[in-house]
C-alpha positions as CSV (number, residue, x, y, z in Angstrom):
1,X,-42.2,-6.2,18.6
2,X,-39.8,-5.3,16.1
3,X,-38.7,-1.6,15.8
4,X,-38.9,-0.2,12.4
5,X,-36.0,1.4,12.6
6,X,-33.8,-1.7,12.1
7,X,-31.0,-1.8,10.0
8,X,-32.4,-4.0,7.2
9,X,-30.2,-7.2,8.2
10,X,-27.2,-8.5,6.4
11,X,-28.5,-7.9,2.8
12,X,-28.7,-4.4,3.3
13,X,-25.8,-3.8,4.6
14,X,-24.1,-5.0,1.7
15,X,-26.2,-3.2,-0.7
16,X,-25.1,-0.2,1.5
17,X,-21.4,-0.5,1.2
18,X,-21.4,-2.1,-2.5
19,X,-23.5,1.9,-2.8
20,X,-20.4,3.7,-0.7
21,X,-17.5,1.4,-3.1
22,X,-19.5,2.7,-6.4
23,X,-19.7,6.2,-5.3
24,X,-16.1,6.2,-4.2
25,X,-14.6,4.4,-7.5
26,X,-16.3,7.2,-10.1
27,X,-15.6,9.9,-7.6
28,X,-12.1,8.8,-7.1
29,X,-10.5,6.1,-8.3
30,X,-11.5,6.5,-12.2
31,X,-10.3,10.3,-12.5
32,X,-6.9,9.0,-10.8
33,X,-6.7,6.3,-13.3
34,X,-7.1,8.4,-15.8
35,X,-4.8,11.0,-15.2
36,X,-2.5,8.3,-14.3
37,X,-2.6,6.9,-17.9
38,X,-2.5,10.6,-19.4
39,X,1.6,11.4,-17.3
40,X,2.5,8.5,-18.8
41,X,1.7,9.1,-22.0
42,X,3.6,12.1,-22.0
43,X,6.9,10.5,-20.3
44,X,6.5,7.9,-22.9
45,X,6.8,10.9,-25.8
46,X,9.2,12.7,-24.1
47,X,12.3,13.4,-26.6
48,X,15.6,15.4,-27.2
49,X,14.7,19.6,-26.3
50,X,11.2,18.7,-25.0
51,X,10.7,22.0,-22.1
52,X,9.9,19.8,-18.7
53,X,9.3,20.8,-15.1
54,X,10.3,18.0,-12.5
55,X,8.1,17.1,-9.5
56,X,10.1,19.2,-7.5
57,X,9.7,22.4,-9.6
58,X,13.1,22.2,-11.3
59,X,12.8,23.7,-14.6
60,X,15.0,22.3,-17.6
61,X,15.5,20.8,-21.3
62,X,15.7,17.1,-22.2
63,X,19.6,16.7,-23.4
64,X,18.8,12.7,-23.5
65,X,16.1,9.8,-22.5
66,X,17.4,6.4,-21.4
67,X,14.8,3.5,-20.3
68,X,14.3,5.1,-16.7
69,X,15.8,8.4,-16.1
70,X,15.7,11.4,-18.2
71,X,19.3,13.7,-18.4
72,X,17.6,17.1,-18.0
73,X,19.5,20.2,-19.0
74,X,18.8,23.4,-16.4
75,X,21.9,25.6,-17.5
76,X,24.6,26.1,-19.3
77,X,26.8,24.0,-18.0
78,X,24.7,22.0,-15.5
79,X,23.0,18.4,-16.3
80,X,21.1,16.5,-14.1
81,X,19.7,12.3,-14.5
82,X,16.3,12.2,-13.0
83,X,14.4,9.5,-12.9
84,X,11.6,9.5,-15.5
85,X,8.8,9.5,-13.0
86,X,10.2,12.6,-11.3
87,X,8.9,14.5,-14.8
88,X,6.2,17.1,-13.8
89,X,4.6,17.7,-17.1
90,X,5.8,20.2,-20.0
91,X,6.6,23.5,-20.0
92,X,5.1,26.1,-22.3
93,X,6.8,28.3,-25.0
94,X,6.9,30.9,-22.4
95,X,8.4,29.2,-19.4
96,X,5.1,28.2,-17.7
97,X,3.2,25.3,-17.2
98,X,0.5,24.8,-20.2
99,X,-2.9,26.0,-19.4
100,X,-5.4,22.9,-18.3
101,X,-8.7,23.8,-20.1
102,X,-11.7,24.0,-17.3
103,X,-14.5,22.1,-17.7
């Protein structure tokens, strides 16, 4: 007698992890993507005087962009070359990170 409890065979199986890869890739992978594409956007537009935060939570002003590193201003007297992927995101008029809007 067969139990009717079985686990569908090979077929189902794969129906059940091609389900689990589908969940995981909207869930998951897409949003990444996306926010992937959306940083480096915003390294590409970078410029002279742009207001950054690094990675690291180094606050400063783009003196100069190059192909891969950034020279980041963070006083008066003090320049620092960080690599371009090392950029954060922007930094508001008033020193803080711009609001994200909540959806």
């Amino acid at each position: 007698m067969e139990s009717a409890a079985g686990g569908g065979g090979p077929l189902g199986m794969m129906m059940m992890f091609a389900l689990i890869f589908g969940v995981f890739y909207f869930l998951v992978i897409m949003p990444a993507k996306k926010q992937q594409k959306k940083k480096e956007a915003m390294i590409g537009a970078l410029k002279k005087g742009d207001k950054v935060v690094t990675s690291g939570g180094i606050f400063g002003t783009v003196s100069a962009v190059e192909e891969q590193t950034v020279l980041l201003k963070i006083s008066e007297n003090t320049k620092i070359r960080i690599s371009k992927s090392a950029i954060g995101g922007p930094v508001g008029a008033d020193g803080a990170p711009p609001e994200s809007p909540q959806k």
